[in-house]
VOGU-3710 file (C-alpha; in Angstrom, 3 decimals, decimal comma):
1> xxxxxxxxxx> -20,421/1,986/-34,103  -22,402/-0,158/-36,186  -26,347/-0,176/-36,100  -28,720/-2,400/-37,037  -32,629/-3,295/-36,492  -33,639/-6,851/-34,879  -37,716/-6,800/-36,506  -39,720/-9,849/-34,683  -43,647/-10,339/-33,211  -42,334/-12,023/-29,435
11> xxxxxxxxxx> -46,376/-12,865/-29,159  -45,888/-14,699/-32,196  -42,942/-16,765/-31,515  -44,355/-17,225/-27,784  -46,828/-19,351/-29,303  -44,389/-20,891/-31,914  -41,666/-22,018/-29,511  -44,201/-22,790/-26,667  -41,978/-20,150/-24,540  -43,213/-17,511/-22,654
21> xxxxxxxxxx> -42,764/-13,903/-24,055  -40,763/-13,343/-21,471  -38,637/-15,901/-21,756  -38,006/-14,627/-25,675  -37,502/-10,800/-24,584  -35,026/-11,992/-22,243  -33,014/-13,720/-24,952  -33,239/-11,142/-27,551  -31,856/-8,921/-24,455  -28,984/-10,866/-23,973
31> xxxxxxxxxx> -28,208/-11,102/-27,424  -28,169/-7,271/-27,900  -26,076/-7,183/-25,182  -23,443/-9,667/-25,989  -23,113/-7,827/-29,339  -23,098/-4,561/-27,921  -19,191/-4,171/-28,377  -19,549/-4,271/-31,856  -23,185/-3,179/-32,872  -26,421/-1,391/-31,704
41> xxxxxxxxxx> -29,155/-3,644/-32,174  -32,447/-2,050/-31,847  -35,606/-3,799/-31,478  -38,436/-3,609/-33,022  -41,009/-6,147/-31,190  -44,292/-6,051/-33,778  -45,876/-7,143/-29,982  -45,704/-3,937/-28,601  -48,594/-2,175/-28,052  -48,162/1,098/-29,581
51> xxxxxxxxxx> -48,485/-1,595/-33,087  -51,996/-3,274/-31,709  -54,171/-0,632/-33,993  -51,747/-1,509/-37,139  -52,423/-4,307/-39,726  -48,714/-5,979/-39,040  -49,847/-8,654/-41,279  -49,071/-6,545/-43,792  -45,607/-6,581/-45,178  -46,065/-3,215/-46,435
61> xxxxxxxxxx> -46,759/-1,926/-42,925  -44,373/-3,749/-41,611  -41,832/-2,261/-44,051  -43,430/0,826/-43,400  -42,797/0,504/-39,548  -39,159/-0,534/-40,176  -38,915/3,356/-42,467  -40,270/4,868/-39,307  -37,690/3,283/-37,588  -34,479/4,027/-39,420
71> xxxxxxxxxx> -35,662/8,050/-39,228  -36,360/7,805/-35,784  -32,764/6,425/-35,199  -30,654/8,994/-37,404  -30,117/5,241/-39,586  -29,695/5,122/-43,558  -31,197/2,092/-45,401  -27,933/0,844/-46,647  -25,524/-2,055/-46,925  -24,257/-0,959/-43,357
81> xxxxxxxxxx> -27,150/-0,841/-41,928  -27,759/-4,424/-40,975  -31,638/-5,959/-40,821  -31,843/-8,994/-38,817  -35,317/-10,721/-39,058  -36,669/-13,073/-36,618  -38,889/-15,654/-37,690  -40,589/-16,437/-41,033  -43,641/-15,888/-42,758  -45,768/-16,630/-39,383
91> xxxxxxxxxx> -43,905/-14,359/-37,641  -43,194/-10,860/-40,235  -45,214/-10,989/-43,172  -42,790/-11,810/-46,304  -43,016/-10,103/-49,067  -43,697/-12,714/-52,423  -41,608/-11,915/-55,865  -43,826/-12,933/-58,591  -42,715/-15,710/-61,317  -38,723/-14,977/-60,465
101> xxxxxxxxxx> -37,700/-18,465/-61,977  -38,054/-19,688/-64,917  -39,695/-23,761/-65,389  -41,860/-25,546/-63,244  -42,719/-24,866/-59,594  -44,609/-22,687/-57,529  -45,108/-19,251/-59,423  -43,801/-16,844/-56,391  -41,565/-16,828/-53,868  -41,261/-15,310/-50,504
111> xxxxxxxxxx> -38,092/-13,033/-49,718  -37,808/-10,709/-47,177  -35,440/-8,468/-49,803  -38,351/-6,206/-50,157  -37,370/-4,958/-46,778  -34,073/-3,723/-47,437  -35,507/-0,755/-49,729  -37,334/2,208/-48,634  -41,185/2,253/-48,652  -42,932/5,230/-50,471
121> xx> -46,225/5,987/-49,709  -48,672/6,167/-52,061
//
């Protein structure tokens, strides 16, 4: 069966949507669950306590968190190995590419395809 990784902050989109945390777990829940024929979602909630002592505004962390994750599953970083981010910049720090267009405009942009590649710690 196929896995993937669901990567969100519920405290953050609690005050976002103006929904209770709850509320937002609950959702994610069913979601999982109504894909659950077809893929293993696992979810990484950047609200969870055991991430309180880590700078998750970070990207780097973040991506560092998701590494964790993949090893602590048995999961490969790959193509099949689907990443499914929740939320933008306020919610999971994005990574910015510097310059990646040529002309005028804003000289970086944020992508989250940083977090499709391993992290390697320095």
């Amino acid at each position: 069966m196929l896995k993937g990784i669901i990567l969100t902050d519920t405290r953050c989109l609690e005050n976002i949507l103006n929904e209770s945390q709850h509320k937002i777990q609950t959702v994610l829940s069913r979601y999982i669950d109504s894909c659950s024929s077809y893929i293993h979602w696992y979810l990484v909630d950047l609200a969870d306590p055991m991430y309180y002592r880590l700078n998750c505004n970070d990207w780097h962390v973040c991506a560092s968190i998701l590494n964790d994750y993949y090893y602590g599953c048995g999961m490969n970083h790959s193509s099949n190995c689907p990443l499914f981010i929740i939320g933008g910049d306020d919610v999971i720090p994005m990574p910015t590419i510097e310059k990646p267009l040529m002309g005028e405009g804003d000289s970086l942009l944020y992508s989250d395809m940083l977090y499709c590649f391993e992290t390697i710690d320095e």
